[in-house]
C-alpha positions in Angstrom: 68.8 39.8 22.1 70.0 37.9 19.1 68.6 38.2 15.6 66.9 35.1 14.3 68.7 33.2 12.0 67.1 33.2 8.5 66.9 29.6 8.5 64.9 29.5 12.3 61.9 28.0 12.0 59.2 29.1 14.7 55.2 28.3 15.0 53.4 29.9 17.1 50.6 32.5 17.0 51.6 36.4 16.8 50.7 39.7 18.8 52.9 42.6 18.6 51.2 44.6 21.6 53.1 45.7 24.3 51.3 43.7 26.8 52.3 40.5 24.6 56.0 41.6 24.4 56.1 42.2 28.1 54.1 38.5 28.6 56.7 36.7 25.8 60.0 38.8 25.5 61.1 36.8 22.6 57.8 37.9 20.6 60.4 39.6 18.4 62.1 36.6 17.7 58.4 35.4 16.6 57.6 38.3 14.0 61.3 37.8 12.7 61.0 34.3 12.0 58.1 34.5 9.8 59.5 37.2 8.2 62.7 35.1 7.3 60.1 31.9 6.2 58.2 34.4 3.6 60.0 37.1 2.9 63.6 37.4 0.7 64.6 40.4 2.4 65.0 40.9 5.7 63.4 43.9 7.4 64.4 46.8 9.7 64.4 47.6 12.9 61.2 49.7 12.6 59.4 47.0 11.0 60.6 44.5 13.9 57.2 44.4 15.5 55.2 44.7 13.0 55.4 41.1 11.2 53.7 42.7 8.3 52.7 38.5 7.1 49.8 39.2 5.4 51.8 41.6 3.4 54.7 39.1 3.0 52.2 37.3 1.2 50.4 39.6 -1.6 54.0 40.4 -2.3 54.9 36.7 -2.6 51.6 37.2 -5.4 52.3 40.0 -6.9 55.5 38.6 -7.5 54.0 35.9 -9.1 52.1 37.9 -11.1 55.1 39.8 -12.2 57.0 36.6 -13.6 53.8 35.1 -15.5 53.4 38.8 -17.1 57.0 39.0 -17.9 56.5 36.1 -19.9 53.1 36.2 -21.5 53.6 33.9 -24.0 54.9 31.3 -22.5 52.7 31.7 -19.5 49.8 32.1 -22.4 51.0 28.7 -24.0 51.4 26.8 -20.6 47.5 27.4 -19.5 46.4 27.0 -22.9 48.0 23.5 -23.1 46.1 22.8 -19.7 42.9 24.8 -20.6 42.5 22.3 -24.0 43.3 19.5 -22.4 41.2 19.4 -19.3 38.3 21.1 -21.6 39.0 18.2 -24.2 38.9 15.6 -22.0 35.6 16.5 -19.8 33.2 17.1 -23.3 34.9 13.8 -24.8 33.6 11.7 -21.2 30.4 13.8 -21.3 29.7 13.0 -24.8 30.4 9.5 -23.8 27.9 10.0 -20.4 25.0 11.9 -23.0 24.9 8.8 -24.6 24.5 6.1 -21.7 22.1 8.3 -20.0 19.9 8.9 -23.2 19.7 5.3 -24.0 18.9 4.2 -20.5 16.2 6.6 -20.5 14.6 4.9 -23.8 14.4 1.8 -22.5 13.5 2.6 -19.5 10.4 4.4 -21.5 9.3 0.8 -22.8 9.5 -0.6 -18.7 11.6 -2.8 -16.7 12.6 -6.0 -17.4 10.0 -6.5 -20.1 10.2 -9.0 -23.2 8.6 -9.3 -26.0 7.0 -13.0 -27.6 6.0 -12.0 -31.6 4.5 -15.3 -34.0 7.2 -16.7 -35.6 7.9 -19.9 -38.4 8.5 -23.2 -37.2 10.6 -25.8 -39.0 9.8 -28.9 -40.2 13.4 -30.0 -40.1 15.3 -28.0 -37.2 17.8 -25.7 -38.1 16.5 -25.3 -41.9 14.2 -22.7 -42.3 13.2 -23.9 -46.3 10.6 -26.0 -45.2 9.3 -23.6 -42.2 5.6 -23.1 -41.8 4.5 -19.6 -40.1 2.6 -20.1 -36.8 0.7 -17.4 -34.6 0.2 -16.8 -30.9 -3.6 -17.5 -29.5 -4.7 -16.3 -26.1 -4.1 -19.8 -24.8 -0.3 -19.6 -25.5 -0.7 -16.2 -22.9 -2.9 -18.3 -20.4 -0.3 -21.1 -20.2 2.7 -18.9 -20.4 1.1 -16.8 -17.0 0.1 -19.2 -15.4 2.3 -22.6 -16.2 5.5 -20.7 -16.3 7.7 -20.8 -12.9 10.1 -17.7 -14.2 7.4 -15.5 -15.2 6.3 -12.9 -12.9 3.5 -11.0 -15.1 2.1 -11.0 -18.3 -0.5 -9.2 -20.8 -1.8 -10.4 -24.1 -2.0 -7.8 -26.5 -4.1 -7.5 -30.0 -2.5 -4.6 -31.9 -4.9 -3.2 -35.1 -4.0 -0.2 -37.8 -6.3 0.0 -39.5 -9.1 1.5 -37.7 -10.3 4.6 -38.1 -10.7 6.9 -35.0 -13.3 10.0 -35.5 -14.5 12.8 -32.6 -16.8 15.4 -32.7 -13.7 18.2 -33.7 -11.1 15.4 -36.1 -10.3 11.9 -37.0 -7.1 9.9 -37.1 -5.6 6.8 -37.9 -3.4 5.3 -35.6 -2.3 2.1 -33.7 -5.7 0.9 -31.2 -4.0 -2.1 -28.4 -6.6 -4.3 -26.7 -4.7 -4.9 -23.5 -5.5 -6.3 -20.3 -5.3 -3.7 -16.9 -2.0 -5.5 -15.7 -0.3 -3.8 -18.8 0.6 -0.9 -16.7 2.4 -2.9 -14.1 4.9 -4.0 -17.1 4.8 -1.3 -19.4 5.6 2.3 -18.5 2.4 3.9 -19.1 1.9 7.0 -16.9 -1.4 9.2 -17.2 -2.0 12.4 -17.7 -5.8 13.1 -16.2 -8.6 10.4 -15.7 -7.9 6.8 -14.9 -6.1 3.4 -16.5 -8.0 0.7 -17.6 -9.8 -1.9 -14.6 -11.2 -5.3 -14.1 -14.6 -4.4 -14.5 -13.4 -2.6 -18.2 -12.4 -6.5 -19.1 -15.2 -8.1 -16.9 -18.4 -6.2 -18.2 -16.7 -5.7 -21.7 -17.0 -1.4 -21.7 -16.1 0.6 -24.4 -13.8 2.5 -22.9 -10.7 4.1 -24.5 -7.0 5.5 -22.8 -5.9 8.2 -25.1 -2.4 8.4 -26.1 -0.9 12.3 -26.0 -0.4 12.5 -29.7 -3.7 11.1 -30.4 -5.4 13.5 -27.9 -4.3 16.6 -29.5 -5.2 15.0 -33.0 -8.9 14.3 -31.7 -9.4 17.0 -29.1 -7.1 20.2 -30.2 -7.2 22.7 -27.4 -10.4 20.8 -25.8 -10.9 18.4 -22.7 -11.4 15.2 -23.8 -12.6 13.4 -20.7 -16.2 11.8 -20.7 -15.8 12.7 -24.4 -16.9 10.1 -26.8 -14.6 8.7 -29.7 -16.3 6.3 -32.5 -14.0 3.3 -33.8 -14.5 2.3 -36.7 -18.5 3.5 -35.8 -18.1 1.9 -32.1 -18.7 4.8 -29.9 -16.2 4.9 -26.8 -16.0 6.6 -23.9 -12.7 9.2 -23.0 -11.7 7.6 -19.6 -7.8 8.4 -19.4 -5.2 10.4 -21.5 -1.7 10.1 -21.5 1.4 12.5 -21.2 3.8 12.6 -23.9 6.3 9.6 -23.9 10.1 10.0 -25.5 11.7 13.2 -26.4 11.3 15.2 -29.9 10.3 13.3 -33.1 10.1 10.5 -31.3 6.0 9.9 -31.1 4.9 6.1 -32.3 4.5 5.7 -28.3 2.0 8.2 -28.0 0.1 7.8 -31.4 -2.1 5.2 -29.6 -4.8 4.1 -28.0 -5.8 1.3 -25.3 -8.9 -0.5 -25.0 -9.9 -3.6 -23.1 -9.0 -7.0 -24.9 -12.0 -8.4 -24.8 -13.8 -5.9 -26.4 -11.1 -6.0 -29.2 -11.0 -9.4 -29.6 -14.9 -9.1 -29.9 -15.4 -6.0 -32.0 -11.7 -5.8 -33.9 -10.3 -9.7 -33.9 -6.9 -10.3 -36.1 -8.0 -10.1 -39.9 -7.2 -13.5 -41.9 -7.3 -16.9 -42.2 -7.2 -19.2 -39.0 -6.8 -16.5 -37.1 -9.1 -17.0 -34.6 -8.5 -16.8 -31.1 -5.3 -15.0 -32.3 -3.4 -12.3 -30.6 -0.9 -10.5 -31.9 2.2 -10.8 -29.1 2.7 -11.4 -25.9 4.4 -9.2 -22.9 6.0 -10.5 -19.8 8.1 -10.0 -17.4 10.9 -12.4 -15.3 10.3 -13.0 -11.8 13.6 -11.0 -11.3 16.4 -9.5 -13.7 19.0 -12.6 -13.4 16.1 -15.2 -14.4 15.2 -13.9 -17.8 17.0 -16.3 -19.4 14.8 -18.8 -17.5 11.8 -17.0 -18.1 12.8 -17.2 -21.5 13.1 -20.6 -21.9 9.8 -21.7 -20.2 7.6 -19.3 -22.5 10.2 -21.1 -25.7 8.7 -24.5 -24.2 5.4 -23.3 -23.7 4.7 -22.1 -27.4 6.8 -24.8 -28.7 4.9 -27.7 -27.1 1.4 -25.8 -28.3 2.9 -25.4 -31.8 4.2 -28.9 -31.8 8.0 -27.9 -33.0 11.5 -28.5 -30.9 11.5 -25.6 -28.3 15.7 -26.2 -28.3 15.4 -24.4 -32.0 16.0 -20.6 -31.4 15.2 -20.3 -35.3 11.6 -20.5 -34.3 11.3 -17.5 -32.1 11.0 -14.2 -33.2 11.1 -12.1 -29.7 12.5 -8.9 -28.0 14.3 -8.8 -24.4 15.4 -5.8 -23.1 17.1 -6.8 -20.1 19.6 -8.5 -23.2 19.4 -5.7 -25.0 20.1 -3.5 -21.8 23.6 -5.9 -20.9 24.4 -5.2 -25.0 24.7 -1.6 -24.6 26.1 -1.7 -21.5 29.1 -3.8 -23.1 29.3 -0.4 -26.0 29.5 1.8 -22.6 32.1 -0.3 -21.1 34.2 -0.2 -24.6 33.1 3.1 -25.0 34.4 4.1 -21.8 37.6 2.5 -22.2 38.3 4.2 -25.5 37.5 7.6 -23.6 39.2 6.7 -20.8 43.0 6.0 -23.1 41.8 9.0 -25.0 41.8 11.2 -21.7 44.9 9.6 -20.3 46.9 10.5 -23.9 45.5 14.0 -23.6 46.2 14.6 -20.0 49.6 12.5 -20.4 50.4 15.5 -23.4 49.3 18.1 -21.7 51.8 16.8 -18.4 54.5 16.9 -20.9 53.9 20.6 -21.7 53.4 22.0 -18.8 56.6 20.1 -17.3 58.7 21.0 -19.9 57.5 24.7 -19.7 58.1 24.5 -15.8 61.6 22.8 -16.2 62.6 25.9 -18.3 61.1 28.3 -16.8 62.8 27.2 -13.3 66.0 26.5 -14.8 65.9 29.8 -16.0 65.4 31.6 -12.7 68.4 29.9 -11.4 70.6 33.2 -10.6 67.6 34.8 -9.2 67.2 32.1 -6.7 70.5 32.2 -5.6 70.1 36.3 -5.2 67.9 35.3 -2.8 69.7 33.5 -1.0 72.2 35.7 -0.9 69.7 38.4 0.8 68.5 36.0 3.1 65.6 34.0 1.8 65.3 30.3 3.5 65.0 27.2 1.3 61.5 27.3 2.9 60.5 30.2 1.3 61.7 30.5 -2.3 60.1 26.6 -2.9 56.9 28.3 -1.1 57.3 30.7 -3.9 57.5 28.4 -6.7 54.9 26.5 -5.2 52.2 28.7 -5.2 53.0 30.1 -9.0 53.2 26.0 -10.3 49.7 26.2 -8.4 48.4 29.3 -9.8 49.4 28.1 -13.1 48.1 24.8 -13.7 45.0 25.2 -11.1 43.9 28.0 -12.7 44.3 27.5 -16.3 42.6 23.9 -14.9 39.8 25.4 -14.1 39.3 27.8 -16.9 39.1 24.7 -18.6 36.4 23.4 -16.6 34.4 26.6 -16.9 34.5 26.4 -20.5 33.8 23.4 -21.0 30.6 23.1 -18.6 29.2 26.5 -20.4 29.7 24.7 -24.0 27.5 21.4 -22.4 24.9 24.1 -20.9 24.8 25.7 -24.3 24.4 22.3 -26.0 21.7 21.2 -23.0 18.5 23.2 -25.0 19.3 21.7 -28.5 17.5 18.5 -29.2 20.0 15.3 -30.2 19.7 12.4 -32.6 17.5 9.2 -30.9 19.4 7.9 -28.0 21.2 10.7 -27.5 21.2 13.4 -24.3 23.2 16.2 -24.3 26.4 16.0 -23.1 27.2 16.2 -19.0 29.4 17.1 -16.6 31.3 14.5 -14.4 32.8 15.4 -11.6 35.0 13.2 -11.1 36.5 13.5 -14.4 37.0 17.1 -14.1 38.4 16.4 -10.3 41.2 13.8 -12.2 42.2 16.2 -15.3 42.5 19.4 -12.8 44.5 17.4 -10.2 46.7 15.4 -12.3 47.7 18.3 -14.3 48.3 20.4 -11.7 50.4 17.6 -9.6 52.3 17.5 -12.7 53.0 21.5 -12.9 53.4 21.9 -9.2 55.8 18.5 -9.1 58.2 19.9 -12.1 58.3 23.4 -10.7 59.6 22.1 -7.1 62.3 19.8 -8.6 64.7 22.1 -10.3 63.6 24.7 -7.9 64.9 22.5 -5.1 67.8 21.5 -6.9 69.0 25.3 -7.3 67.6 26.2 -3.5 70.6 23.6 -2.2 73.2 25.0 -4.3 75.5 27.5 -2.5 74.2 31.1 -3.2 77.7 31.6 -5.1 77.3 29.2 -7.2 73.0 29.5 -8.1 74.8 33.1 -8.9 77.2 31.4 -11.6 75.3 29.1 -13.6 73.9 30.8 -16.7 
């Protein structure tokens, strides 16, 4: 039977038992041939039916191992280079991802879609504010604006008052009190905590009846249930009929030091102090029939107040107003810039950390010239000694890769408990960021290994013996 050549190539699955041999006779040729593909020695006749693969293989790795330890430093450098820069690169994009989320999440605290109409100064002359006379918004400019403007989907009339002082039977405060209308909850993000939100019948039958903010409650009931309780308003007693939970995250409490009560009985009991301010409410909130129309939206409610104010509705001076849904496109313009920014940042990183490791791998290669021609000489396939510098590119850069990642996800967890600046989450993970910087840099590693590796694998085992 002839010995397989070293270059044979043969697929097929293996059994040495005799029952197999007698089945296949060239089974031998089999065990053989995978020796020859992994191994750079060929083995004896004692070992010719055992096709000891497995072991083939955790000698392939512990040569591996050998080379790296051989040279620690440079091996140290190389997944260093890819450690940092994968690391880098992932807390820079999660940074970047801490920031949308957080600043997502406080407007979505306020509600969706929602814009704000605040009194403003109209101008005798357009454009020149010198000769502008203040105007403020009534309840009619909310009636019209619901029910006369086509863009508008909802709308609430709010009366907003600081200076009253709130007492209980255990502490007294002084914070915001809102005379709203029940629909505010459909535009507002106003969840509750126990008890119920303001109804019809509240603004119908004029009940004074009170929703609790969350840092109000603990002000007025510390440690005590404060449903059914009473709470006096400036010496109006009013029932406890809903509390809410806290709103925002850390110092962030102006959303919870309030309270709610119907509008009617605020405009009756706690109307806007000052001249000509009756039937005066202090701003409106509304919503666009969908996302896209909110400039439309806007622009009926501008006619609305202009035409019931008697100024030119085309004269933006006029307006002093809030719209998220703007306000929401703004910062998503900073995310896209910001994103682009990290995005060169992360390509110059990974782009530096590809030059390292490719030079590191060219050297390191070139350097093993002699003994890849050695192995050649005792028999090792082409096959076998790229398979070899295959797997220890891969080892390399995959595992310094994800040492990277590790590290860098345990910094974000460690950073996930401390509280940020307003607007700010902690940073995140992104897995497809960490998916890019691991495979890129190890497509680079794996890729520069396998070129001189080829190139001295096709030169004559002579001459791979030569070079220096």
């Amino acid at each position: 039977m002839r010995e397989v050549a070293p270059g044979d190539l043969v697929f097929s699955f293996v059994d040495t038992s005799q029952d197999v041999r007698d089945r296949w006779p060239h089974s031998d040729r089999i065990c053989l041939g995978i020796n020859a593909l992994f191994s750079a020695t060929p083995r004896g006749p004692r070992e010719r039916y055992n096709c000891p693969y497995m072991r083939t293989v955790v000698d392939i790795f512990a040569q591996i191992f050998r080379n790296l330890w051989a040279h620690k430093l440079r091996s140290f450098l190389t997944m260093f280079g890819i450690a940092w820069g994968v690391g880098s690169l992932l807390l820079l994009v999660g940074v970047g991802e801490g920031f949308r989320s957080g600043n997502k999440r406080e407007l979505a605290e306020f509600g969706k879609d929602i814009m704000f109409l605040f009194p403003g100064r109209a101008p005798a002359v357009k454009g020149s504010m010198n000769s502008s006379r203040p105007y403020l918004l009534t309840y009619q400019d909310y009636l019209d604006v619901r029910t006369q403007a086509p863009h508008v989907r909802n709308a609430s009339p709010m009366l907003s008052r600081t200076d009253l002082h709130q007492v209980s039977e255990f502490a007294s405060a002084g914070v915001e009190i809102l005379g709203v209308e029940p629909q505010l909850n459909e535009i507002s993000f106003l969840p509750l905590k126990e008890g119920r939100w303001l109804n019809e019948m509240d603004e119908v039958q004029r009940r004074n009846v009170i929703v609790l903010g969350n840092e109000l409650l603990k002000t007025l009931f510390p440690g005590r249930p404060a449903l059914g309780a009473f709470v006096l308003l400036n010496g109006v007693r009013f029932e406890v009929i809903g509390s809410m939970p806290h709103l925002g995250r850390g110092d962030n409490t102006w959303l919870n030091m309030r309270g709610y009560i119907p509008f009617t009985v605020m405009a009756t009991n706690f109307p806007l102090k000052g001249e000509n301010h009756q039937n005066s409410i202090s701003f409106i909130e509304y919503q666009p029939t969908t996302t896209a129309e909110h400039l439309l939206a806007k622009g009926d409610v501008h006619k609305i107040v202009a035409r019931n104010h008697g100024f030119d509705a085309s004269d933006e001076n006029a307006y002093d107003e809030w719209d998220s849904i703007q306000e929401s496109k703004m910062v998503g313009t900073i995310f896209d810039v910001m994103n682009m920014f990290l995005g060169a940042v992360g390509i110059v990183t990974l782009a530096l950390g590809a030059i390292g490791v490719i030079n590191i791998m060219l050297v390191a290669v070139s350097e093993r010239t002699r003994e890849i021609g050695l192995r050649k000489a005792l028999g090792a396939t082409n096959r076998s000694i790229l398979f070899h510098f295959f797997l220890e590119g891969l080892l390399l850069t995959l595992g310094s890769g994800l040492i990277g990642l590790v590290l860098a996800g345990g910094l974000m967890a460690l950073m996930g408990g401390v509280q940020g600046p307003q607007g700010f989450d902690p940073p995140k993970l992104v897995p497809m960021s960490a998916l890019l910087a691991i495979g890129s840099l190890t497509l680079a590693g794996v890729v520069a290994g396998l070129y001189p590796a080829r190139k001295a694998a096709m030169l004559q085992p002579v001459e791979a013996l030569r070079q220096e």
